[in-house]
C-alpha angles and dihedrals in degrees: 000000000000137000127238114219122250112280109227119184107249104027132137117282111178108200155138124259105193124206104223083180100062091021108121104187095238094144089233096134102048083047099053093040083049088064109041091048096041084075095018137093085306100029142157101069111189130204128215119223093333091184090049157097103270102010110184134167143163106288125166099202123041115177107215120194133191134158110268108194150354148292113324090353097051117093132158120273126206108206106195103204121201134138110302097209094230126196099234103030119187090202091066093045092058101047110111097191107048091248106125107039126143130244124252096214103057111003095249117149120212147159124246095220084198087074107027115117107184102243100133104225088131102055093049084046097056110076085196093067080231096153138076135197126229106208088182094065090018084241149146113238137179154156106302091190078245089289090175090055106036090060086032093127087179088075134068115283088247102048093056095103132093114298090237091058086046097056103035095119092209098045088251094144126060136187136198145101110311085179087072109068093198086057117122085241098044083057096050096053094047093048093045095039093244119184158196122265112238094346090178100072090079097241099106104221108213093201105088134196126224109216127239120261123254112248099269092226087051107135100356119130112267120263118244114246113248111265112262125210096260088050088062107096096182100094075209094069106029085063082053094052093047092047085048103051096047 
């Protein structure tokens, strides 16, 4: 089985933090992260009977939405789902072979497709669903966080994040170093109340969701419609109202 590295308090911890609250559900995200790994560090990414009953293929990133609520205070929530990089991950643990193991230096945690031999432990190991099987190459495979793009020095400074922060097009979806507490996302999450999925597994998640705001009318008294003509009882000032409104 494999090894986790060391924790030591302070180090690096690459991650998302997701907006529940400004998220869309326009699928913008899974489809751009579709493309750049298709032909990136995991790629390629097949696809099975794409013009089909029951298409399926290898995503990293899958948006699910349900209705969360009721009545004035129900609204529709779009949950983005991806690996969560955890610090204890169960995925790298089970793995007989060495192939999924996660990075001291950043926190990110990855297969070694080299050693990988398809035998799903992994995937019945992760409570998140985070992992995918290519039957093509007989493979694990999972978010990277676009670690071929994110230390990609051949590229512009500010386009060194994951493809799928890079593309929401209502900056939905954040990345930094949650390892840091003065990080700009550090600071997002304690000022939203973000939080871990599922914290009480034991695995610690470093990804973190931001929850959705409340409606900003919830639970006030209800405003009184504006008085129509016919509401006005005093003949005065119904006259007014009809020279008025010619």
């Amino acid at each position: 089985m494999t090894c986790l590295p060391d924790i030591v308090p302070g180090q690096k911890k690459l991650g998302l933090v997701i907006d529940l609250d400004t998220c869309v559900g326009c699928q913008a995200c899974a489809t751009n992260c579709k493309e750049w790994n298709a032909s990136g560090h995991s790629g390629p990414l097949p696809d099975l009977h794409p013009y089909s009953a029951g298409a399926e293929g290898v995503w990293f990133n899958r948006v699910h939405s349900f209705e969360a609520g009721e009545g004035e205070r129900g609204r529709t929530v779009h949950f983005p789902r991806s690996c969560l990089h955890c610090e204890t991950p169960a995925c790298v643990t089970v793995c007989p072979t060495g192939a999924s193991y996660k990075r001291a230096e950043d926190g990110i945690v990855l297969v070694d497709h080299d050693l990988c031999i398809g035998c799903q432990l992994c995937a019945w190991a992760c409570p998140y669903g985070a992992r995918e099987l290519d039957e093509d190459e007989g493979v694990m495979k999972k978010c990277t966080l676009c670690i071929d793009r994110i230390y990609n020095e051949t590229i512009p400074e500010a386009q060194r994040q994951p493809a799928c922060v890079l593309t929401c097009p209502t900056r939905a979806r954040h990345f930094g170093d949650l390892g840091d507490p003065e990080s700009e996302v550090s600071r997002l999450v304690r000022e939203r109340g973000g939080y871990a999925l599922m914290p009480e597994l034991g695995y610690a998640p470093v990804n973190r969701y931001l929850p959705p705001r409340r409606p900003a009318d919830a639970g006030a008294a209800p405003r009184e419609d504006t008085p129509t003509p016919m509401d006005v009882t005093n003949p005065l000032l119904r006259w007014v109202d009809r020279v008025l409104s010619r």
